[in-house]
N, C-alpha and C positions, 0 to 999 in steps of 0.2 A: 512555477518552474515548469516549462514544458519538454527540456529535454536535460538528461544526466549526461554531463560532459568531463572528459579530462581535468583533474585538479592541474592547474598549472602554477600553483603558488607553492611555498614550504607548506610540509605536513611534518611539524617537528612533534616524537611522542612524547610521554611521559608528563608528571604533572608539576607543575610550579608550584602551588601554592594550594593548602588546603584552609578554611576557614569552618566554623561555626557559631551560632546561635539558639540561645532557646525562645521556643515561641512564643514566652513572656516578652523577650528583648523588641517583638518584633508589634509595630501599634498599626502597619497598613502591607497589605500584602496585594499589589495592583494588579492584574490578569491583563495583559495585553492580546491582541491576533498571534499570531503564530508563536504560541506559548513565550513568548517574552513578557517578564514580570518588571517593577521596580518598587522596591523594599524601602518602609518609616521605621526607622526602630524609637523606642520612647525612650524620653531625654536621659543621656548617659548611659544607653545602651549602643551597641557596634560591634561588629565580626568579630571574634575569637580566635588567633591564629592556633591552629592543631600542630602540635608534630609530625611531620613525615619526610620520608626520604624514601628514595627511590626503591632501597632495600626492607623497607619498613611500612610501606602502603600498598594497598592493589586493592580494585574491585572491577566492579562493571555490572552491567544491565543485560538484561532482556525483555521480551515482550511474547505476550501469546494472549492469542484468539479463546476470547469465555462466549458463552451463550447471551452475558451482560454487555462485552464489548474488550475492546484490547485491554491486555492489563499489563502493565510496566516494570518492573522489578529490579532493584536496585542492591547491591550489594557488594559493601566495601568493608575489606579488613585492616588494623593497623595496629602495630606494635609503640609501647611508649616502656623507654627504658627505667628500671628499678621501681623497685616498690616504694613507695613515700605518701603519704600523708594526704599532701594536695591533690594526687593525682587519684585517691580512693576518694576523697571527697567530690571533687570536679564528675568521675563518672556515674557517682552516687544520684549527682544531680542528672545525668545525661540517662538515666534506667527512670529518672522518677517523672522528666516532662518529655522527654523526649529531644531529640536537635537538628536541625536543618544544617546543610553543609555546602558552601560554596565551593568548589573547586576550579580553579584555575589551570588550562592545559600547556604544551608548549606551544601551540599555537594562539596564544592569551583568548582563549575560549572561557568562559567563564558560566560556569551550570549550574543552580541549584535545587539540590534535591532533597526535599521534604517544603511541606508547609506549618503553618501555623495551628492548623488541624488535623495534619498527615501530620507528624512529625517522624524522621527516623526512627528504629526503635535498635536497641542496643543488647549485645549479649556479652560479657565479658567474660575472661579468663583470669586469673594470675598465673607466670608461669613461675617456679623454683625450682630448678634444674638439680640434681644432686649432684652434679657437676662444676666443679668452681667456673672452668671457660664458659659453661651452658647460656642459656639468655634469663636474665630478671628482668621481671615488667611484667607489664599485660599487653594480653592478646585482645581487643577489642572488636568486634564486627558489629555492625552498623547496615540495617535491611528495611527497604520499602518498596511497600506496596502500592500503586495508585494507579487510576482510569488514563492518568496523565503525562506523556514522557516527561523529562526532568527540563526545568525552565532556562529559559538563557535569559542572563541578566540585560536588562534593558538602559 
């Protein structure tokens, strides 16, 4: 690209679709030119869809200059309603290998962030509100570090 010009298309916000993966799921992780990747999972493995809603997700990135080189930083929070069973196990798993995360924008932009080596890494919460209206669930956030901005799928 030699010059930044006016978007003239839709730049619709917010996000469609959230997915993930553990880097088990995943048996080839291809490195294209301009950070575009495309993803083998082994046999009977495939994307995970997450919960979220517009009310219920948010993160976002930055970047800053090291003495090593850019560094990239990701960080996304998300609420999953009530305390239940599946969902203490399912995060269980997501603290102990880590998860990569597809996200889908409204502009069907499609990013993913972590690798099979990088993987997400995860901090949770439960909340119990002493409150009856309060919110039950957990508070999840989900942060990465890497040399590498976050990939577009290929």
């Amino acid at each position: 690209m030699t010059a930044i010009s006016k978007h003239t298309g839709q730049n619709i916000g917010g996000i469609r679709s959230i997915q993930f993966a553990y880097p088990s799921d995943i048996s080839a992780f291809t490195i294209f030119p301009d950070y575009k990747i495309f993803l083998t999972f082994v046999e009977g493995a495939n994307w995970k869809d997450l919960y979220a809603t517009a009310s219920s997700f948010s993160g976002g990135g930055s970047s800053e200059i090291t003495p090593a080189g850019t560094l990239y930083s990701y960080d996304f929070v998300f609420r999953c309603p009530k305390d239940r069973l599946e969902l203490i196990n399912e995060f269980h798993s997501f603290a102990a290998f880590g998860v990569i995360l597809r996200v889908t924008d409204g502009n069907s932009l499609v990013r993913i962030y972590g690798t099979p080596s990088n993987p997400m890494t995860i901090k949770g919460k439960l909340l119990l509100p002493g409150q009856v209206q309060g919110y039950n669930g957990y508070e999840i956030a989900l942060s990465l570090s890497t040399p590498d901005p976050a990939y577009m799928e290929k």
